[in-house]
N, C-alpha and C positions, 0 to 999 in steps of 0.2 A: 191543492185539493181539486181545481176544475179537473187538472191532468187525472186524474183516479176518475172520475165520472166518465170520465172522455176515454178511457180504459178499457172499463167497465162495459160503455156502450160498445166498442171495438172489438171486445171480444165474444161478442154476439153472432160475428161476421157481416162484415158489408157484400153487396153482391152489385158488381158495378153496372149489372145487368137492370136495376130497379133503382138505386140511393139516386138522392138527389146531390148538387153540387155540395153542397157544406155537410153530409154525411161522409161524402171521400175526400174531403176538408182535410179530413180529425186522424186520415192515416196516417204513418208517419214519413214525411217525407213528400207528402203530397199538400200543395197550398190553393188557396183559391182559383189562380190560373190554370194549373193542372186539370184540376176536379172539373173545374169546366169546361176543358177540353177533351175529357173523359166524356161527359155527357154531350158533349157537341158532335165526336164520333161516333157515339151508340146510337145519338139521332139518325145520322145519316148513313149507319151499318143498317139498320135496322129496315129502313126505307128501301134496302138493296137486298136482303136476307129475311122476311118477314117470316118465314117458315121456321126461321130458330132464332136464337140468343143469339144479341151483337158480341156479346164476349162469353167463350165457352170456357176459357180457361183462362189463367193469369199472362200466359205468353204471349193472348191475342191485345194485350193494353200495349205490347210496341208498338203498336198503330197507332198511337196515340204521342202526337210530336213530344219531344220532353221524356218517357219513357225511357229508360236504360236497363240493364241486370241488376243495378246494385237498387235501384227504387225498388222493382216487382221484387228483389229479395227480403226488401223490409215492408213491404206490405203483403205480403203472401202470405203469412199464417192469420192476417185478417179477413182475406176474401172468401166473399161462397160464391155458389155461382147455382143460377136458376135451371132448371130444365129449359128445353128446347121446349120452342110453342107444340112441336106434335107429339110430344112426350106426356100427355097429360095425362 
């Protein structure tokens, strides 16, 4: 039953641009280690790119060690992705 909650939340879309670690926990395929290496790179994209979004699209998470094709293929009908900060 958690799995259906954790679903449910999932298909809201995560936006790896904003979740926190244990939001990009619950994708599939992605564990704790991951998810915080996902937000450890947006820290430090974002520091370098402050004019836009650390991640524009799902392709830009290969920057992210651990990342492959077959991961971003099963997490990719869960992500959204934020506007750029000059897009508002």
């Amino acid at each position: 039953m958690a799995e259906t909650g954790a679903r449910r939340e999932i298909a809201q879309g995560v936006d790896p641009n904003t979740a926190q670690w244990f939001e990009l926990a619950q994708l599939p395929g992605i564990g704790e280690t991951l998810a915080k290496r996902v937000v450890d790179c947006r820290e430090k994209r974002a520091e370098q790119v402050s004019d836009r979004a650390a991640f524009s699209a799902s392709a830009d998470l290969r920057q992210v060690k651990g990342f492959g094709g077959a991961t971003l293929l099963k997490i990719g009908p869960y992500l959204i992705f934020s506007p750029s900060a000059g897009e508002d």
